[in-house]
C-alpha positions in Angstrom: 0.0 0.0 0.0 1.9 3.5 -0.7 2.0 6.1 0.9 1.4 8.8 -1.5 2.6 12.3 0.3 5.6 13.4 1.6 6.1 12.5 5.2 7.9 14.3 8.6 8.9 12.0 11.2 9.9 13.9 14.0 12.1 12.0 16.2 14.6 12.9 19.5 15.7 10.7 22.6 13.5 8.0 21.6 15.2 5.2 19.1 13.0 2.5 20.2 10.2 4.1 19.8 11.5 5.5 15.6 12.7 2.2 15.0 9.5 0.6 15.5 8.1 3.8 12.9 11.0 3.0 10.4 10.0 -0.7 10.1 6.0 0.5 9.4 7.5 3.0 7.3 9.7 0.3 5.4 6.9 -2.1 4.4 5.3 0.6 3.2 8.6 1.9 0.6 7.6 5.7 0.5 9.5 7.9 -1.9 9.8 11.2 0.3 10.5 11.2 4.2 12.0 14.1 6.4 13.2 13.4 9.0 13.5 15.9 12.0 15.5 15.4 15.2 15.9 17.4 18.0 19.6 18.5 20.1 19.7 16.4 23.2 19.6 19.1 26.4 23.0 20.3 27.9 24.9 18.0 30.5 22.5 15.1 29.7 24.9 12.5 28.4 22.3 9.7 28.3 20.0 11.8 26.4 22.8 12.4 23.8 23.9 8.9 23.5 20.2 8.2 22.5 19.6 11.5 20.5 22.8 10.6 18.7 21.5 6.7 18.3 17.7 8.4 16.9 20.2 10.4 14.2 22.6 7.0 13.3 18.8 4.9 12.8 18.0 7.8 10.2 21.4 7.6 8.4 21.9 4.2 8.1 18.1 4.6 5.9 19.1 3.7 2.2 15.6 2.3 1.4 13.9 5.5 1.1 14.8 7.3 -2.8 14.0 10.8 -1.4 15.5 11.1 2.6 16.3 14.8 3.7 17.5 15.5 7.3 17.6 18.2 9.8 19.5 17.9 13.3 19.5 20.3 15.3 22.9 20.7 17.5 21.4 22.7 20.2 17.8 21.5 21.8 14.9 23.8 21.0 12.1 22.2 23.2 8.9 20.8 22.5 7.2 24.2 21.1 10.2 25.2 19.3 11.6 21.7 18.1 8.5 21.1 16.5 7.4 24.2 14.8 11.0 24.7 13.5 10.6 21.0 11.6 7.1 21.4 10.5 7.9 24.8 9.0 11.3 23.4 7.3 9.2 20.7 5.6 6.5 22.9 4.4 9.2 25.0 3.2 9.8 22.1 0.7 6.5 20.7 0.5 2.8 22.2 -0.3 1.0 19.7 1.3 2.1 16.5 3.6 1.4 13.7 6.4 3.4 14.8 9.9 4.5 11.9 12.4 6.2 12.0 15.9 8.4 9.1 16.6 5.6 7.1 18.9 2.9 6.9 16.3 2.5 3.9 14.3 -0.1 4.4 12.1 -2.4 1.5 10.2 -1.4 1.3 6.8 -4.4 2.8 5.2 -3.7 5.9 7.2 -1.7 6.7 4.3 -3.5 6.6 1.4 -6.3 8.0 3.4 -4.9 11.9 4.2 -3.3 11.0 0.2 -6.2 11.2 -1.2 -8.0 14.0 1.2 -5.0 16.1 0.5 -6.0 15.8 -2.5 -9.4 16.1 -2.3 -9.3 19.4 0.1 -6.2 21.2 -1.4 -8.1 24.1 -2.9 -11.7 23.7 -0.7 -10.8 26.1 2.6 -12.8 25.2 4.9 -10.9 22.4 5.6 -8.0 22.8 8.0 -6.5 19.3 8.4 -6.8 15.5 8.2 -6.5 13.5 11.3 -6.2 9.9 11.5 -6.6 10.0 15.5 -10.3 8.8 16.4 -11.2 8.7 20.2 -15.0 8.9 19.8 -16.9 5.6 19.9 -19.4 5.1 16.8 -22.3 5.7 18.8 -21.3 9.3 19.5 -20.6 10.0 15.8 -23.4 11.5 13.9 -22.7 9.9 11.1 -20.7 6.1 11.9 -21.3 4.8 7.8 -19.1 7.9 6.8 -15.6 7.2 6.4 -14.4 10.6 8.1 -16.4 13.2 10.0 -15.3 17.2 10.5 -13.8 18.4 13.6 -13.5 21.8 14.9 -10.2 20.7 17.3 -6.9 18.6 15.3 -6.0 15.9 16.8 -2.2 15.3 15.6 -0.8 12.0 16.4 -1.1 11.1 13.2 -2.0 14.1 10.6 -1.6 15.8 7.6 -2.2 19.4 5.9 -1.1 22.1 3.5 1.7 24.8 3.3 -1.1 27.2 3.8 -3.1 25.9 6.9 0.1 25.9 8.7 0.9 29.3 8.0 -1.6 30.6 10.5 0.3 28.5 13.1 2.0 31.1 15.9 4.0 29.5 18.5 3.8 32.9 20.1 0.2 33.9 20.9 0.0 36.4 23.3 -2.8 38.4 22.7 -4.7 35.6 21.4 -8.0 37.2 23.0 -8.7 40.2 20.2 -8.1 37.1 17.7 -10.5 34.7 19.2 -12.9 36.9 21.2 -15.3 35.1 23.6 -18.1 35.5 22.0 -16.3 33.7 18.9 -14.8 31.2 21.1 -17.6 29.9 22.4 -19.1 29.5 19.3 -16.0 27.7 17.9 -16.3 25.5 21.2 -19.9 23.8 20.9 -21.3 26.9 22.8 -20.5 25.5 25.9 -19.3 27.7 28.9 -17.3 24.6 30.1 -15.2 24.4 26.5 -15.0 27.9 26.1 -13.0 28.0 29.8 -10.7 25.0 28.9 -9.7 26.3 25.9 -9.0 30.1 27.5 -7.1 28.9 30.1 -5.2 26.6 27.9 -4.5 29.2 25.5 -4.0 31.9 28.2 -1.0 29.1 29.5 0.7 28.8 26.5 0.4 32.4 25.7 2.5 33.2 29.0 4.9 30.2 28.3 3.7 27.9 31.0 3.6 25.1 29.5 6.0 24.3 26.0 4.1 22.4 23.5 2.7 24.1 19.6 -0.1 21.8 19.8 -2.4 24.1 21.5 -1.6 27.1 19.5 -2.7 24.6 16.1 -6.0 24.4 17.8 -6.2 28.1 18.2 -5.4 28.5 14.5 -7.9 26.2 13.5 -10.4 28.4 15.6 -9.5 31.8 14.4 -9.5 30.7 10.8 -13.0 28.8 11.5 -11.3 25.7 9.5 -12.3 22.2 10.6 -10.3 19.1 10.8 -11.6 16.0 8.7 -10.9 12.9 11.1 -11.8 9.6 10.2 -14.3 7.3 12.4 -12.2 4.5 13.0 -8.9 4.9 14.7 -6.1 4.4 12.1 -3.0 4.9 14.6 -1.4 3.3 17.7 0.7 5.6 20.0 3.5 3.9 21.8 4.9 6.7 23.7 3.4 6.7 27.4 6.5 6.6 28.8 8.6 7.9 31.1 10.4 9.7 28.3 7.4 11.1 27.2 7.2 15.1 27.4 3.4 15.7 28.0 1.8 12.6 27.4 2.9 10.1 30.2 -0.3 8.1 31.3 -1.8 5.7 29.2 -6.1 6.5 29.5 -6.8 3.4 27.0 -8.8 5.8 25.1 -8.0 5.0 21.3 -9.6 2.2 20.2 -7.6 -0.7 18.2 -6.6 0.3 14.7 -8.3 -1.0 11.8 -8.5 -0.4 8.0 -10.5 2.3 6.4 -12.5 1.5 3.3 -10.9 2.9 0.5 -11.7 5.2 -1.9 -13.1 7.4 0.2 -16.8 8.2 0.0 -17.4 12.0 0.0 -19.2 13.5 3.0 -20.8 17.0 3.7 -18.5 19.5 5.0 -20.3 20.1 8.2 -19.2 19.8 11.8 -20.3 16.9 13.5 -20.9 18.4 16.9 -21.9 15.5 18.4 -18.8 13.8 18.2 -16.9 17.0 19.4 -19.0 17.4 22.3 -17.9 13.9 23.4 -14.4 14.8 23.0 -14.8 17.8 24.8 -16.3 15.8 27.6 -14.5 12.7 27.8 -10.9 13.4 26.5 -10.1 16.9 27.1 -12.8 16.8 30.1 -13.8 20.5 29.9 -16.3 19.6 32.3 -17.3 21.7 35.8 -15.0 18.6 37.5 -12.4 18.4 34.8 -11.9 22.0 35.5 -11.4 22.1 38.7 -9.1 18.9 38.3 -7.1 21.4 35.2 -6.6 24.0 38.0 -5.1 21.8 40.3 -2.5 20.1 38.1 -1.6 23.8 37.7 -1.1 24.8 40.8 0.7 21.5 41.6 3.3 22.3 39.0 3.4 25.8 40.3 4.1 24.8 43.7 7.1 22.5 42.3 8.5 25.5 40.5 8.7 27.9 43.4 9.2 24.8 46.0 
């Protein structure tokens, strides 16, 4: 099965974890991959030896027609690390499927954001493709359809366009005049509950609290009123709850198994299926009254280890 687009893997202190990528990737022979690694942080030798064994996996790669690298010396963080490699490889690319080193995706995954690439280049309404699926079919509106529209990306495993990412900002302070609250809410279900999570996770990352681009993708997505096409089945396995992971450390066994998606794809109304978000806004980011008040405490936890 190919591939079809151009591919980033980004990669850093992980080897196990890219290995297990590059074999997927192998079976699959794809013409054009990036590859992106991360520096290893200062005065962290074990970190180097592995950063250093994540960059050796890549060049030792002579199975791949098209391979283009870029390692960085010096380590720029999650927030930096990452927009830095997705903007180098749009900088080459107009469109293409993005991978970090833990996500193993199904091998229709592939010709699946191919062929929406495709399908959405020109139409833009359409901010992304996800192959990330955490809603059960009986939440979905519309479970017979292939892929359904979401207002939020989900990114282990994705794909989009030169110009989608162009609205990404890793620096968003002064994200309210962009995203009002009347025009957040509406972008979040109308629900008072969304509308907090997502203003107090913007309002983090907009004062560098927490380092991660992901959040500010989602703010993009808002401000440009672009929706996500995800598909409803799951179509990727994440490996990476580890203790080596940066954010995502605890395993919530909330993506179901992977499994095929019919291909060609069927073509389905553009139109949000807010039924599906509001059960992601419930059950996986849990911008609920109690999720909330669960959010602020994490906070102030990792406050109180900062000043401690």
């Amino acid at each position: 099965m190919s591939t079809g687009s151009p591919i980033l893997v980004m990669a850093f202190n992980r080897p196990d974890h890219l290995q297990v990528l590059l074999e997927r990737l192998r079976e699959l022979e794809p013409e054009s991959v990036y590859f992106a690694v991360d520096g290893a942080r200062a005065e962290n030798t074990d970190e180097a030896r592995r950063v250093a064994e994540c960059r050796r996996l890549i060049e030792d790669i002579d199975w791949i027609p098209h391979k283009s690298t870029l390692f960085q010396d010096a380590n720029l963080g999650c927030g930096g690390g990452v927009t830095t490699a997705i903007t180098w490889f749009f900088a080459n690319e107009e469109a293409g499927i993005i991978l970090e080193d833990d996500i193993i995706p199904e091998p229709s995954f592939f010709p699946y954001c191919a062929e929406l690439l495709d399908r959405y280049q020109h139409d833009q309404r359409v901010f992304a493709i996800s192959g990330c699926n955490f809603v059960p079919a009986d939440h979905q509106s519309h479970p017979e359809f292939p892929y359904r529209f979401s207002q939020v990306p989900h990114i282990w495993g994705w794909a989009t366009w030169r110009d989608r990412w162009s609205h990404h900002h890793l620096d968003i302070s002064g994200w309210q005049k962009q995203l009002p609250p009347l025009e957040l809410w509406r972008r979040t279900g109308r629900s008072v509950s969304g509308a907090a999570y997502w203003a107090s996770t913007f309002e983090l990352l907009a004062r560098g609290e927490v380092d991660t681009w992901d959040g500010q993708l989602v703010l993009a997505g808002m401000v440009t009123e672009q929706w996500t096409a995800t598909s409803n089945v799951n179509l990727i396995r994440n490996i990476g709850f580890d203790e080596l992971a940066t954010h995502t450390r605890e395993d919530r066994d909330e993506l179901p198994e992977p499994r095929a998606i019919a291909l060609p794809l069927a073509e389905v109304p553009v139109e949000l299926d807010e039924r599906a978000d509001a059960w992601t806004r419930r059950h996986h980011f849990r911008a609920t009254p109690a999720g909330m008040m669960g959010q602020a405490g994490r906070y102030l936890k990792r406050r109180l280890r900062r000043t401690g």
